[in-house]
C-alpha positions as CSV (number, residue, x, y, z in Angstrom):
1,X,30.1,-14.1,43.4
2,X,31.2,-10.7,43.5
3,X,27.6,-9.4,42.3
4,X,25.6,-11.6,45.1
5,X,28.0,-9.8,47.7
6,X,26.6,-6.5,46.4
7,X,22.9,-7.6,46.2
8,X,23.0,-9.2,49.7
9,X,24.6,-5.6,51.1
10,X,22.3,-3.4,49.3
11,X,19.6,-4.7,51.6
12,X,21.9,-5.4,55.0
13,X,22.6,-1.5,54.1
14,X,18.9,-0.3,53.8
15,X,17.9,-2.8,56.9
16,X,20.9,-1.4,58.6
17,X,19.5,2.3,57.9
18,X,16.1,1.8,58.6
19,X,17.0,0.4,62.1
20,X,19.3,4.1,62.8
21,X,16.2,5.9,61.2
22,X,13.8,3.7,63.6
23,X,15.9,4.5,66.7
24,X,16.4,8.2,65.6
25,X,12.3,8.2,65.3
26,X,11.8,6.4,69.0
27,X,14.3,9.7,70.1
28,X,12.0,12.1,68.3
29,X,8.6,10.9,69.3
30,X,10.2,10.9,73.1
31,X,10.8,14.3,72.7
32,X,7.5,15.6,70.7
33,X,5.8,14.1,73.8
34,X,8.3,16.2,76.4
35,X,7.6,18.9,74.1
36,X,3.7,18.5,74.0
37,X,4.0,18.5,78.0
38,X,5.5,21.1,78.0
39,X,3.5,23.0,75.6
40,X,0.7,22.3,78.4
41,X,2.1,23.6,81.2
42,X,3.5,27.0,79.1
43,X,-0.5,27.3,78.2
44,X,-1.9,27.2,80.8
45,X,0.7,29.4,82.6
46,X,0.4,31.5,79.5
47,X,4.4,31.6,79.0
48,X,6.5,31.1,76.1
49,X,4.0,28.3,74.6
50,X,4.4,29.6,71.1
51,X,8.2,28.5,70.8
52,X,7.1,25.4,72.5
53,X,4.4,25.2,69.4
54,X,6.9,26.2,67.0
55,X,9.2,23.6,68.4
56,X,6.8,20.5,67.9
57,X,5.7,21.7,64.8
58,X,9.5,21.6,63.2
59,X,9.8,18.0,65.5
60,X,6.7,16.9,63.8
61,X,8.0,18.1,60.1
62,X,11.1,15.7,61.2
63,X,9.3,13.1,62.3
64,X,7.1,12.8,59.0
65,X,11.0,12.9,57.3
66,X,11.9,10.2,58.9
67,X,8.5,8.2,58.4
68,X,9.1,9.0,54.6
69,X,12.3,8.0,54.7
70,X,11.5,4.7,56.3
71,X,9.0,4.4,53.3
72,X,11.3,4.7,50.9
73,X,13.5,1.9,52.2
74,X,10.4,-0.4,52.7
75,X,9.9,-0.2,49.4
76,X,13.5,0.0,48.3
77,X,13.5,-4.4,48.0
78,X,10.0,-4.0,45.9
79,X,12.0,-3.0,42.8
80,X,13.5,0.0,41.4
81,X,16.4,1.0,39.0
82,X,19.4,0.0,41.7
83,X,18.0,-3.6,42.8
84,X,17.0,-4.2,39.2
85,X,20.7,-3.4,38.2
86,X,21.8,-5.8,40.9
87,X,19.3,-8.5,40.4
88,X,20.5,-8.0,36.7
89,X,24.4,-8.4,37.5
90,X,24.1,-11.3,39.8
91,X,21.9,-12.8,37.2
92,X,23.9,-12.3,34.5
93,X,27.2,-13.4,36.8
94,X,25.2,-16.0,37.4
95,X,25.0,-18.1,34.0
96,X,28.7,-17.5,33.4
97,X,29.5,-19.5,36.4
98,X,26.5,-21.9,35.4
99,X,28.5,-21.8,31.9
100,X,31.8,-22.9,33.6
101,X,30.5,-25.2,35.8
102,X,28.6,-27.2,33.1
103,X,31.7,-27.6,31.7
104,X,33.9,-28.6,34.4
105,X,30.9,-30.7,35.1
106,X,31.0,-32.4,31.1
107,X,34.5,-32.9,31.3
108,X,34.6,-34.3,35.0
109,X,31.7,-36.9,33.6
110,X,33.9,-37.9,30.9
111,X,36.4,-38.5,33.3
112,X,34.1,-40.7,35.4
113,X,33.0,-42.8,32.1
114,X,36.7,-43.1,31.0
115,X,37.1,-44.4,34.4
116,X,34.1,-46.6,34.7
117,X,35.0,-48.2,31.3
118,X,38.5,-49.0,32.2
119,X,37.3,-50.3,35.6
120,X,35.0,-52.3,33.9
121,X,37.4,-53.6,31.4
122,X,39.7,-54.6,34.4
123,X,36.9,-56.5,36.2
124,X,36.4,-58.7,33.1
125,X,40.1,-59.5,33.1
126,X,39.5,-60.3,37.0
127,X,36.5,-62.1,36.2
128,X,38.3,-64.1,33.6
129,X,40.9,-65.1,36.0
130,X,38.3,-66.3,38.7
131,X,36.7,-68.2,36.1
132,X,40.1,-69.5,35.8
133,X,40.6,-70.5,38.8
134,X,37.2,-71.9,39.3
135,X,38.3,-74.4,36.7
136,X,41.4,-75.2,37.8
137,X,39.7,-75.9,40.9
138,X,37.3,-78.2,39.4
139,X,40.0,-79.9,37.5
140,X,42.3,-80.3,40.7
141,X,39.6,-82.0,42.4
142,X,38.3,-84.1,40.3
143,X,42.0,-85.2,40.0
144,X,42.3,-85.3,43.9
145,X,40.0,-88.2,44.3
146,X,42.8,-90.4,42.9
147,X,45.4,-89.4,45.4
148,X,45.8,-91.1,48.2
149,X,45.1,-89.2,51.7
150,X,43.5,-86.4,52.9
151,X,41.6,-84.4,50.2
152,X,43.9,-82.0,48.7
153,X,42.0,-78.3,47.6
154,X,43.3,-76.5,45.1
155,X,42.3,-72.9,44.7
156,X,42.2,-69.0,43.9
157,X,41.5,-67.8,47.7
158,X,40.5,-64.4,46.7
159,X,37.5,-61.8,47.6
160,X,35.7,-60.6,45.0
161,X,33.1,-58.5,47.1
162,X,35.8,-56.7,47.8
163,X,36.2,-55.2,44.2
164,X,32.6,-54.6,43.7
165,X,30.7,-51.5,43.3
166,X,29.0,-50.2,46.1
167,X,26.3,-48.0,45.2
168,X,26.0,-46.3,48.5
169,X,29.9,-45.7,48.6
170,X,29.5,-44.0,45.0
171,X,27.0,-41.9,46.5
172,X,28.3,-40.6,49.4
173,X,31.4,-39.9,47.3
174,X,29.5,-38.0,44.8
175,X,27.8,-36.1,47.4
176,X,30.3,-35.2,50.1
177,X,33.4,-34.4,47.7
């Protein structure tokens, strides 16, 4: 989702500038405080302490810049006209791939009960032919009694467990595909 890509960098861009504006602060408040030391020793030696003033006073303006600036960016993921357009796009982007989905997802489900009803159609058939052979089991040793000899078994050696539905196989299919 093009859209998401823009809404998730609008705020890795303002975190990403609040961090340079943080750091560029930490720098400025370092040096108001060299300043403001300064500013001391230039009073009381009663030499060049009004540039030193004038200096912390334009640091100072700066600083409250940057605080205002940081502001603006806190506040920035509250709302506004550019994260409501974006919330709006990915939104909107959004349903149409809900749209799509739901009908890959219809027609893959038709799929499935196309599927389910031809598999269940062919386990009847196999059904019928076990019952088949349960018979003809039956039959063949009720016939065996009359032979001489060992017992003679007559049979369809097949595993049905084998062709029946496992619900946890169905689910891990549906959920790991």
């Amino acid at each position: 989702m093009e859209s998401m890509k823009q809404f998730e960098q609008y705020f890795t861009d303002n975190r990403q500038r609040k961090i340079e504006l943080q750091d560029k602060r930490a720098v400025l408040a370092q040096k108001i405080q060299q300043l403001e030391s300064d500013f001391e020793l230039a009073f009381i030696d009663d030499t060049g302490h009004e540039d030193l003033q004038k200096k912390i006073d334009a640091a100072n303006a700066e600083l409250s810049g940057i605080d205002k600036k940081i502001s603006i960016l806190d506040r920035a993921g509250d709302g506004g006209p550019t994260i409501e357009k974006l919330a709006a796009a990915v939104v909107s982007e959004g349903q149409t791939i809900a749209a799509e989905l739901s009908d890959q997802v219809k027609n893959q489900a038709q799929v499935c009960i196309e599927l389910r009803d031809k598999y269940l159609q062919e386990v009847g058939k196999l059904g019928d032919l076990e019952r088949q052979g349960t018979s003809l089991s039956y039959r063949c040793s009720l016939a065996s009694k009359y032979l001489p000899g060992p017992k003679v078994h007559v049979g369809v050696n097949y595993q049905w467990p084998a062709v029946k539905v496992d619900g946890g196989l169905c689910e891990r299919a549906y959920k790991n595909q």
